[in-house]
N, C-alpha and C positions, 0 to 999 in steps of 0.2 A: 469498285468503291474505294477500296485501300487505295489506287494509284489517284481518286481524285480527292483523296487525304491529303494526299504527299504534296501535290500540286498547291492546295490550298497553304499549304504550313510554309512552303518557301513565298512565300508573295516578298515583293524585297519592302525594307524597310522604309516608313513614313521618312519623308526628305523636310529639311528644317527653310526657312524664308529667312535672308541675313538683307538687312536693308544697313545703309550706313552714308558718310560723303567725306568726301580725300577734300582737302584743302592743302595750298602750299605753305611755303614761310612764312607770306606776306598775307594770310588767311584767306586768299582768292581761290575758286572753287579752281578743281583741275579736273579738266574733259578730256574725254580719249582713254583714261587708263586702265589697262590692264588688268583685271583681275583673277588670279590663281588660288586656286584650292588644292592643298596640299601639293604643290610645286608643279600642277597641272595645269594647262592655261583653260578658261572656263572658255573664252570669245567672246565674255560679255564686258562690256566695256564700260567707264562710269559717262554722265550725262554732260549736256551743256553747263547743267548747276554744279556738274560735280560728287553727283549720287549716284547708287548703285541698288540693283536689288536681284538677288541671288537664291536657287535654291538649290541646296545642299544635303548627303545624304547625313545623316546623325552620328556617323563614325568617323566624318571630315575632322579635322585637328587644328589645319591652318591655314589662315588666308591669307593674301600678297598681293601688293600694289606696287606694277609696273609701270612709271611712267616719265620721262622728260624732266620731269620734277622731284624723280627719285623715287627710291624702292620702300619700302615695309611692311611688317608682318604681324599679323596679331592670330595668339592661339584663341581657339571660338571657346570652348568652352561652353558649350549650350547658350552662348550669348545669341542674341536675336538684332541687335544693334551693336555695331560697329563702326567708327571712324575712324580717321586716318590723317593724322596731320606731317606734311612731308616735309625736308631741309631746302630744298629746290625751287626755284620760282616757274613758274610759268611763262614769266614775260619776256625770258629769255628763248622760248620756240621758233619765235618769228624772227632770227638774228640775220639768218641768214638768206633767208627767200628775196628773190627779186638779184639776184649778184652773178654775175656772166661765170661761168664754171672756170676754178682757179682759183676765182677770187674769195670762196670760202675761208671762212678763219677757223684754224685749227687749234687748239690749246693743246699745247705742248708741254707745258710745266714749269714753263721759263715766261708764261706771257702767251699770247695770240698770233699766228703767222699768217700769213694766207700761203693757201695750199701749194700755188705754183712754185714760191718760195721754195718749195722743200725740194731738194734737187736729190734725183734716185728714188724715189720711190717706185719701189719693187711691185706693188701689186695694193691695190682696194677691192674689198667687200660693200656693197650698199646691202645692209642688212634690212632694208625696209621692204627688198622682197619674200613675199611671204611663204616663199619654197627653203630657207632658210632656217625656219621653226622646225621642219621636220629632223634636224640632224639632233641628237643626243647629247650632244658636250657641245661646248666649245673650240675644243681639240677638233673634235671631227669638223667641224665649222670651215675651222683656217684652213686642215689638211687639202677639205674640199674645192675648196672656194677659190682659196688667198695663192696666185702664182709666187714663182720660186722662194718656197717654204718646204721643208721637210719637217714633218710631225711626228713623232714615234711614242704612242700613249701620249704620256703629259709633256714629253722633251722636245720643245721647238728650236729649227735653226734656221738662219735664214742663209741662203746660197751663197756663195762668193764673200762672205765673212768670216773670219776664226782668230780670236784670241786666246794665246796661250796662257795669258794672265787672269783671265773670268774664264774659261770655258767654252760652252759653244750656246748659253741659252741667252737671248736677246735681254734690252730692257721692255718692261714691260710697264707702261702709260696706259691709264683708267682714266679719263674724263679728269686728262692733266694730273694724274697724278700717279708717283711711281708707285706700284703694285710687285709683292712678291709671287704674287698665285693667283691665276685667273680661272682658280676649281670649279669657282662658286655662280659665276655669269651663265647663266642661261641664252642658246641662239637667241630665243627670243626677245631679249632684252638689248640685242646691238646692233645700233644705227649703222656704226659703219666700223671697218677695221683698214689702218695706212700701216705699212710697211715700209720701213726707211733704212737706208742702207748708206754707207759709205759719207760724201758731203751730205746729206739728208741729215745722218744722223750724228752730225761732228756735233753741233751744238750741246750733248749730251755729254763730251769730252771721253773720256775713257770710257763711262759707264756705256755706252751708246760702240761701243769696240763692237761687238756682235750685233749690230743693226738695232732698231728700236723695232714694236708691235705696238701701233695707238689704236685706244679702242674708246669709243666713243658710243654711249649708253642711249636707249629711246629716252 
């Protein structure tokens, strides 16, 4: 009797329903994205319309919208309704579909290249495979993935580069833009990762000494 006390007293805790809908810049709904609870990926995705609905256990904290269209987070707070308006457009998804492989345009942070352009590129990640979510950082991502790169914790180099003048850690490019720290990207969150070295990465002048890392977001 006592142990089907015990049983009874742990039942786990009533889970809460979060309904809510992502829209972009341009206030058009955004399908496909991503949704996380507390920095965990749930697999439940928002709709054609752009909505979502969730349930969640009642000591959840926070939610998060990954998508093409850009990320953000809202603490719950016993809220029941939630939206999400993103910086992002959506209409830029389809940029590149239908373009013989090469001719992808890359944002570099100077403007748009296409890919073949980039002369040396050392090694791509297509992070839209989904054996890629299982690694834990970022860091282990590149280690894994990304050829001649050496990763050691958060210090990345890339082979056959060394300046005496910066050091040995690359530049680092976010969706064109130069980044100090890439702590905070989740595998789950990147499309692709190009590694540029030598002519590749002159356009970057000095900064681009130690190779560049571009990383490009879902």
């Amino acid at each position: 009797m006592g142990v089907g006390s015990t049983i009874h007293a742990q039942k786990p805790a009533k889970k809460i329903t979060i309904t809510g809908e992502v829209r972009d810049q341009n206030k058009f709904p955004v399908p496909g994205a991503n949704i996380l609870i507390d920095d965990v990926n749930s697999n439940i995705l928002t709709t054609q319309n752009g909505t979502y609905k969730i349930k969640v256990k009642r000591t959840a904290q926070k939610i998060s919208i990954v998508s093409p269209a850009g990320l953000a987070e809202e603490a719950i707070n016993g809220r029941t309704t939630i939206n999400f308006n993103l910086k992002g457009s959506v209409l830029g998804q389809v940029k590149n579909q239908g373009m013989r492989p090469g001719d992808e345009e890359i944002n570099i942070g100077y403007g748009n290249v296409k890919k073949r352009d980039l002369l040396q590129s050392v090694g791509k990640v297509d992070g839209t495979n989904n054996k890629y979510a299982s690694y834990s950082s970022i860091y282990e991502m590149i280690k894994g993935e990304v050829a001649g790169v050496e990763v050691i914790g958060t210090s990345i180099r890339i082979r056959g580069t060394s300046s005496l003048m910066s050091g040995t850690q690359p530049l680092l490019v976010v969706d064109g833009v130069t980044v100090n720290s890439i702590d905070n990207i989740l595998p789950m969150m990147v499309k692709s990762i190009e590694v540029l070295k030598g002519s590749g990465a002159a356009i970057y002048g000095s900064r681009g000494a130690n190779g560049v890392i571009l990383i490009t977001l879902k």
